[in-house]
Backbone atoms as SQL, in Angstrom:
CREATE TABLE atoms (id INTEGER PRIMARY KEY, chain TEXT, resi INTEGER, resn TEXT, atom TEXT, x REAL, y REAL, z REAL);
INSERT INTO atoms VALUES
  (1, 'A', 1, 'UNK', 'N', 121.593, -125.701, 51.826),
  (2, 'A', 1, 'UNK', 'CA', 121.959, -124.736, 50.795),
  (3, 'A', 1, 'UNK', 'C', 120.794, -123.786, 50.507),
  (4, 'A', 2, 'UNK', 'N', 119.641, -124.439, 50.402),
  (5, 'A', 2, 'UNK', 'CA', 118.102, -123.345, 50.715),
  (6, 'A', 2, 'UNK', 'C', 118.117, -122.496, 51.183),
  (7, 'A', 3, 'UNK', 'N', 118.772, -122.095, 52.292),
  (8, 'A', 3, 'UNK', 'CA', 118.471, -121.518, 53.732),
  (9, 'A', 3, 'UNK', 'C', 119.276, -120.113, 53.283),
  (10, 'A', 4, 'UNK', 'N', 121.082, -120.304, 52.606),
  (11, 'A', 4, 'UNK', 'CA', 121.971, -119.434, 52.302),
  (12, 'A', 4, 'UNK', 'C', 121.351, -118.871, 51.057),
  (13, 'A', 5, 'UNK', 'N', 120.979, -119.324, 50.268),
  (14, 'A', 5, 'UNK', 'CA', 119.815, -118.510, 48.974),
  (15, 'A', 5, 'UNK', 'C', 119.208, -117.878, 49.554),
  (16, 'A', 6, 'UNK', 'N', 118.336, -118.438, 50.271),
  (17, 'A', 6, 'UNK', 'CA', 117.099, -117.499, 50.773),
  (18, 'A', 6, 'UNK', 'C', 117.399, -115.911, 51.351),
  (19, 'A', 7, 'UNK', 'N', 118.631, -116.779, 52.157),
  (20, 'A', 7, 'UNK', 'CA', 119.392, -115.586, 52.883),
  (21, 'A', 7, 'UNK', 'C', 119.627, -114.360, 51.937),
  (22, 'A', 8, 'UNK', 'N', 120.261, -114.706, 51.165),
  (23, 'A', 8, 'UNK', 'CA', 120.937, -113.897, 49.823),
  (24, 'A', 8, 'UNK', 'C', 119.979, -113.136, 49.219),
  (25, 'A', 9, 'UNK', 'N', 118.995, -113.540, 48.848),
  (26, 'A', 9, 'UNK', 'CA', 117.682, -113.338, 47.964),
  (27, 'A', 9, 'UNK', 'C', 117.421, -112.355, 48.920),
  (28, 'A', 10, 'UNK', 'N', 116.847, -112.628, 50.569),
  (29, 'A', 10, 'UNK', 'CA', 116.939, -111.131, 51.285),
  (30, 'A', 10, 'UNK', 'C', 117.386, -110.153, 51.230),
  (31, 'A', 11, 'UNK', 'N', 118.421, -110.697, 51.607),
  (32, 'A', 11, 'UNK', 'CA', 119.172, -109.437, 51.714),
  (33, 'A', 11, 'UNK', 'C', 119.297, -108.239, 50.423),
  (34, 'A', 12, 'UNK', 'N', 118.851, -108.941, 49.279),
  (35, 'A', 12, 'UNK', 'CA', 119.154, -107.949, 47.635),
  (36, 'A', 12, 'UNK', 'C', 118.036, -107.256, 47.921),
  (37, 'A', 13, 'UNK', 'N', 116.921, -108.045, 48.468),
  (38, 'A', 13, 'UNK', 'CA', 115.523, -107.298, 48.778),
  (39, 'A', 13, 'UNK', 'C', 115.005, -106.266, 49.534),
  (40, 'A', 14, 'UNK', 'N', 116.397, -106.677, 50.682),
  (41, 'A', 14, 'UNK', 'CA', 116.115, -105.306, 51.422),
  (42, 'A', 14, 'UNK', 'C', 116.966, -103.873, 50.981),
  (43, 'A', 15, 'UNK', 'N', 118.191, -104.461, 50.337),
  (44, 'A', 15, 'UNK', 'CA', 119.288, -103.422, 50.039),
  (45, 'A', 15, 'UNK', 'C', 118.566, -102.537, 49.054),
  (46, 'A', 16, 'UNK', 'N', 117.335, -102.996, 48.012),
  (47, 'A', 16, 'UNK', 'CA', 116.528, -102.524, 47.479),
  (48, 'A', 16, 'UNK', 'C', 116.108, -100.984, 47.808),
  (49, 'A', 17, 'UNK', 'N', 115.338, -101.737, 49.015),
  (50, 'A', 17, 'UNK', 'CA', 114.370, -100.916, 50.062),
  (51, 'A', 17, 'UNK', 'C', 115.316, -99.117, 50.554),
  (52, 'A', 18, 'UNK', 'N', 116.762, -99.601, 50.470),
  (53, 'A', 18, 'UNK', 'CA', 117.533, -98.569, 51.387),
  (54, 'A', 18, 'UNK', 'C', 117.793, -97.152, 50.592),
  (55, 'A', 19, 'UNK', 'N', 117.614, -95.850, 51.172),
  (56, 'A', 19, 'UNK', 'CA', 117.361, -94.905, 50.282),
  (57, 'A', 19, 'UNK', 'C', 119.003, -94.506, 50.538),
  (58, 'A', 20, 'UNK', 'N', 119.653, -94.595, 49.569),
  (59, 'A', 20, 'UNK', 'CA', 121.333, -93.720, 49.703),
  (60, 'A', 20, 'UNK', 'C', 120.882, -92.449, 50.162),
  (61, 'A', 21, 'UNK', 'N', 121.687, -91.759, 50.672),
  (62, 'A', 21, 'UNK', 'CA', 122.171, -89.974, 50.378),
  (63, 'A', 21, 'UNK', 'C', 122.532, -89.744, 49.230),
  (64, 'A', 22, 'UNK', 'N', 122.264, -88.300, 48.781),
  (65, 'A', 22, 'UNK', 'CA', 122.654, -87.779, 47.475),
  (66, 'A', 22, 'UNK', 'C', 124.163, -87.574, 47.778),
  (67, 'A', 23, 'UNK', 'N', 124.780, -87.049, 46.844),
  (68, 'A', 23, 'UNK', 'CA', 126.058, -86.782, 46.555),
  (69, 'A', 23, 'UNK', 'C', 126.079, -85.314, 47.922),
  (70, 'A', 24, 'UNK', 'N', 124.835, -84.666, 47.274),
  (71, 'A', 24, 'UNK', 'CA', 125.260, -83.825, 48.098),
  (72, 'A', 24, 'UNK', 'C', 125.582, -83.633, 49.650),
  (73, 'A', 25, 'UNK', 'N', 124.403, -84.395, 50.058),
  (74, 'A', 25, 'UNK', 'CA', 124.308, -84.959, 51.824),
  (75, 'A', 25, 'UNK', 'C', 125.684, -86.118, 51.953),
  (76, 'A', 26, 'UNK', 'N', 125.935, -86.131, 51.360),
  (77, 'A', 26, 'UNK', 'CA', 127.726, -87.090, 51.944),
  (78, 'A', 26, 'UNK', 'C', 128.596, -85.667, 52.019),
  (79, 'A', 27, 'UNK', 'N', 128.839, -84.823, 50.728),
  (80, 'A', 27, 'UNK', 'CA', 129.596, -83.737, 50.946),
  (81, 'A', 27, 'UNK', 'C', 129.383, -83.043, 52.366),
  (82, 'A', 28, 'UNK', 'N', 128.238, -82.855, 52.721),
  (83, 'A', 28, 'UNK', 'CA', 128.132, -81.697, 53.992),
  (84, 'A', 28, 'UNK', 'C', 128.412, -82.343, 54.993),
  (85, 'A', 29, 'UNK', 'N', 127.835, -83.632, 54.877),
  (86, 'A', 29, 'UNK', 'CA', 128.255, -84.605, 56.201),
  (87, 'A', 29, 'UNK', 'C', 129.891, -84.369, 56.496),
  (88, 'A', 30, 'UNK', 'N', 130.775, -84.871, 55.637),
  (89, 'A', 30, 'UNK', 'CA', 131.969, -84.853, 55.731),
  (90, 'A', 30, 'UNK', 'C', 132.280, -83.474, 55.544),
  (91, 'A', 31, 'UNK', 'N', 132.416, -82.504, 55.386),
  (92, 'A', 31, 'UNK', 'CA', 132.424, -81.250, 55.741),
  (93, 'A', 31, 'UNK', 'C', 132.486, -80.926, 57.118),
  (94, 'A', 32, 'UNK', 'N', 131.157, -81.359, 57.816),
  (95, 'A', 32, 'UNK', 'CA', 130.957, -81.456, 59.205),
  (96, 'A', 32, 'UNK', 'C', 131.715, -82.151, 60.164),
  (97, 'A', 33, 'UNK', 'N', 132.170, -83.236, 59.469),
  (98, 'A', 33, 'UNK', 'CA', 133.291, -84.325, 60.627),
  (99, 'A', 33, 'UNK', 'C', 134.696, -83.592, 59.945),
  (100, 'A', 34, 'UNK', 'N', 134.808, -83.325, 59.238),
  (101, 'A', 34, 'UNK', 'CA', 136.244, -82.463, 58.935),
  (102, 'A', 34, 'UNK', 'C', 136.654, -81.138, 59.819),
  (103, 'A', 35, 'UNK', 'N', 135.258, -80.319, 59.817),
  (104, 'A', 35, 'UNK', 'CA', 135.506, -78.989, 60.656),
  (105, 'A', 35, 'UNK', 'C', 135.150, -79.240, 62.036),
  (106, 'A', 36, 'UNK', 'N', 134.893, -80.529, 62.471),
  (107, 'A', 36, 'UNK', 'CA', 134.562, -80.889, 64.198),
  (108, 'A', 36, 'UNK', 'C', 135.834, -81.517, 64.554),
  (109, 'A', 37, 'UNK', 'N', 136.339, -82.360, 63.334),
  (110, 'A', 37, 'UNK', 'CA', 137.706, -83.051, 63.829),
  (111, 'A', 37, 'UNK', 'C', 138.435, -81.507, 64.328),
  (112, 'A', 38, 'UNK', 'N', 139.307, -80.941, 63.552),
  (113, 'A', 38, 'UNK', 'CA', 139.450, -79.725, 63.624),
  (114, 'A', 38, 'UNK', 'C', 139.085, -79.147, 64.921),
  (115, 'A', 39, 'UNK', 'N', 138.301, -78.134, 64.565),
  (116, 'A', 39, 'UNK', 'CA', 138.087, -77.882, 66.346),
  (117, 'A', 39, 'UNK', 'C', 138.391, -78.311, 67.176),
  (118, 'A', 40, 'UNK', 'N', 137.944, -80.082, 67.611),
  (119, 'A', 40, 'UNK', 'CA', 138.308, -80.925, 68.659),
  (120, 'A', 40, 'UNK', 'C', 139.826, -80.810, 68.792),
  (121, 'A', 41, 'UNK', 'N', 140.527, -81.042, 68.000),
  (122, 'A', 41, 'UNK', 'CA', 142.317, -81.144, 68.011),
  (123, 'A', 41, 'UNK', 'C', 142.859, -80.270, 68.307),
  (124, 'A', 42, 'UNK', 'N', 142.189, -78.744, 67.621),
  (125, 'A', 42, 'UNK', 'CA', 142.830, -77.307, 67.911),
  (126, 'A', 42, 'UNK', 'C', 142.470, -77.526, 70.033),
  (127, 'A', 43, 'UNK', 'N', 141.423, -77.491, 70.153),
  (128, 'A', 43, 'UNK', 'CA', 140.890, -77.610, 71.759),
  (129, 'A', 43, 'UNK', 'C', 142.610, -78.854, 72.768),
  (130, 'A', 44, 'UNK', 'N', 142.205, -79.784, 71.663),
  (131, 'A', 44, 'UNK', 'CA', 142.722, -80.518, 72.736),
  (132, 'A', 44, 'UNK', 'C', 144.310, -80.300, 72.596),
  (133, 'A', 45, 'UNK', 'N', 144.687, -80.146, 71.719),
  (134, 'A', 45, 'UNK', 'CA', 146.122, -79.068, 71.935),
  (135, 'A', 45, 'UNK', 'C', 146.490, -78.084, 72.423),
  (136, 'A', 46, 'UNK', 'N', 145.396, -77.505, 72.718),
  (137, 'A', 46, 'UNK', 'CA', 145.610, -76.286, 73.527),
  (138, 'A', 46, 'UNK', 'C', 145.448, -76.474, 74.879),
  (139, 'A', 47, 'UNK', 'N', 144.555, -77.533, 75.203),
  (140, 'A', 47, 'UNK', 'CA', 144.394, -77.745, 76.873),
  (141, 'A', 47, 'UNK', 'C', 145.978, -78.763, 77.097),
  (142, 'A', 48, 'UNK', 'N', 146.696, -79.815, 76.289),
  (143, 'A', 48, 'UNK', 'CA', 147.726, -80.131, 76.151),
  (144, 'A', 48, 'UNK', 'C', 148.620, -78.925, 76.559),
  (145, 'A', 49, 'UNK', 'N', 149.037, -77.970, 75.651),
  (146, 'A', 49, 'UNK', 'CA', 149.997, -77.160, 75.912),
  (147, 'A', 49, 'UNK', 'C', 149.571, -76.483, 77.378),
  (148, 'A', 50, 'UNK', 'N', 148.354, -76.233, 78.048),
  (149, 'A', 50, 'UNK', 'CA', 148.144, -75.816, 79.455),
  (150, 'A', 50, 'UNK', 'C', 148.714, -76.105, 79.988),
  (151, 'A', 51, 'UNK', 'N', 148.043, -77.949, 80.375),
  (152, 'A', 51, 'UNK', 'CA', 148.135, -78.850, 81.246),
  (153, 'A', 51, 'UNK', 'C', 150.108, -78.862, 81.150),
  (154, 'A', 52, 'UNK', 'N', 150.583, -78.925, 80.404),
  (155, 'A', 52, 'UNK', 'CA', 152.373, -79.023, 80.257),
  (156, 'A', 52, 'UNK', 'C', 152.725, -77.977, 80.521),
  (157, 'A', 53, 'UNK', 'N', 152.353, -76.996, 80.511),
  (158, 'A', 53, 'UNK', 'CA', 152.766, -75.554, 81.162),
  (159, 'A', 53, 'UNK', 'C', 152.701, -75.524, 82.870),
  (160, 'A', 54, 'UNK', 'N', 151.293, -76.077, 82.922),
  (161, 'A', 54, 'UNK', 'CA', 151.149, -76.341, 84.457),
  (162, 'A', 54, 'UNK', 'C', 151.895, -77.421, 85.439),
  (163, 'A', 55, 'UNK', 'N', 152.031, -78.295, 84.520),
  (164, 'A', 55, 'UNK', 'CA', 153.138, -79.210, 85.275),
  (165, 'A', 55, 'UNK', 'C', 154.593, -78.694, 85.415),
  (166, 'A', 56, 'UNK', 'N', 155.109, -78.519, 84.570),
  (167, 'A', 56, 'UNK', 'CA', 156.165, -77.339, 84.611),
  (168, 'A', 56, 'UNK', 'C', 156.560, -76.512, 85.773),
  (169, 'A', 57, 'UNK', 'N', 155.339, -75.878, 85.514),
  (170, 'A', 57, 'UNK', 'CA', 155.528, -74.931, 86.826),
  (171, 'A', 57, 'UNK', 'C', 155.398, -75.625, 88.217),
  (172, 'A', 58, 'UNK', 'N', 154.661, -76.887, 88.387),
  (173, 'A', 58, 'UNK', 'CA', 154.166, -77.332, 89.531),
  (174, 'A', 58, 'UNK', 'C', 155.543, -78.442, 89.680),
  (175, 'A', 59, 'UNK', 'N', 156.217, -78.922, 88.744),
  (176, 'A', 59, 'UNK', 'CA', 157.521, -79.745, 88.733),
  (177, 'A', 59, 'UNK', 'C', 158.408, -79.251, 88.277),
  (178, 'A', 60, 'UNK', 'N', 159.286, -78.109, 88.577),
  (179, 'A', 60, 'UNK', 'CA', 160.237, -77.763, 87.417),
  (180, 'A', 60, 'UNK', 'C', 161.854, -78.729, 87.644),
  (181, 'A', 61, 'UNK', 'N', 162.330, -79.224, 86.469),
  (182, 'A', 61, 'UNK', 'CA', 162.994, -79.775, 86.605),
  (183, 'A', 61, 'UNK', 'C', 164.464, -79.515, 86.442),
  (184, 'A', 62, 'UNK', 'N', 165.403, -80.359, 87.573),
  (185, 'A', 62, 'UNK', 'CA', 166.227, -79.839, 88.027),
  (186, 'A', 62, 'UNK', 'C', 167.521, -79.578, 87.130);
C-alpha cells in the first residue's frame, strides 16, 4: 500500500511542476485545427469529386 501513496504523492508533485496554456493559447490552437480541418476536407472533396469524375469517364456505365 506504500508503494500506491508514494505513487500518488508523485504524481500531485509533478502535476505541480506542469505549466497549463493560457486561455488564450488553447483559443488559437483550436482555431488552427478548426481552419486545417477545413482546408484538409475542402482538398479532399475536391480530389474525391475528380477522382469520380475520372472514373466515370474511364468506366461509363451501361
Amino acid at each position: 500500500m506504500g508503494k500506491a501513496t508514494n505513487f500518488i504523492k508523485e504524481c500531485g508533485a509533478e502535476l505541480r511542476k506542469v505549466v497549463w496554456p493560457s486561455r488564450e493559447d488553447v483559443i488559437s490552437s483550436v482555431k488552427v485545427v478548426i481552419v486545417s480541418t477545413i482546408i484538409i476536407a475542402v482538398i479532399l472533396g475536391a480530389l474525391d469529386i475528380l477522382f469520380s469524375a475520372g472514373m466515370s469517364l474511364l468506366f461509363p456505365a451501361a
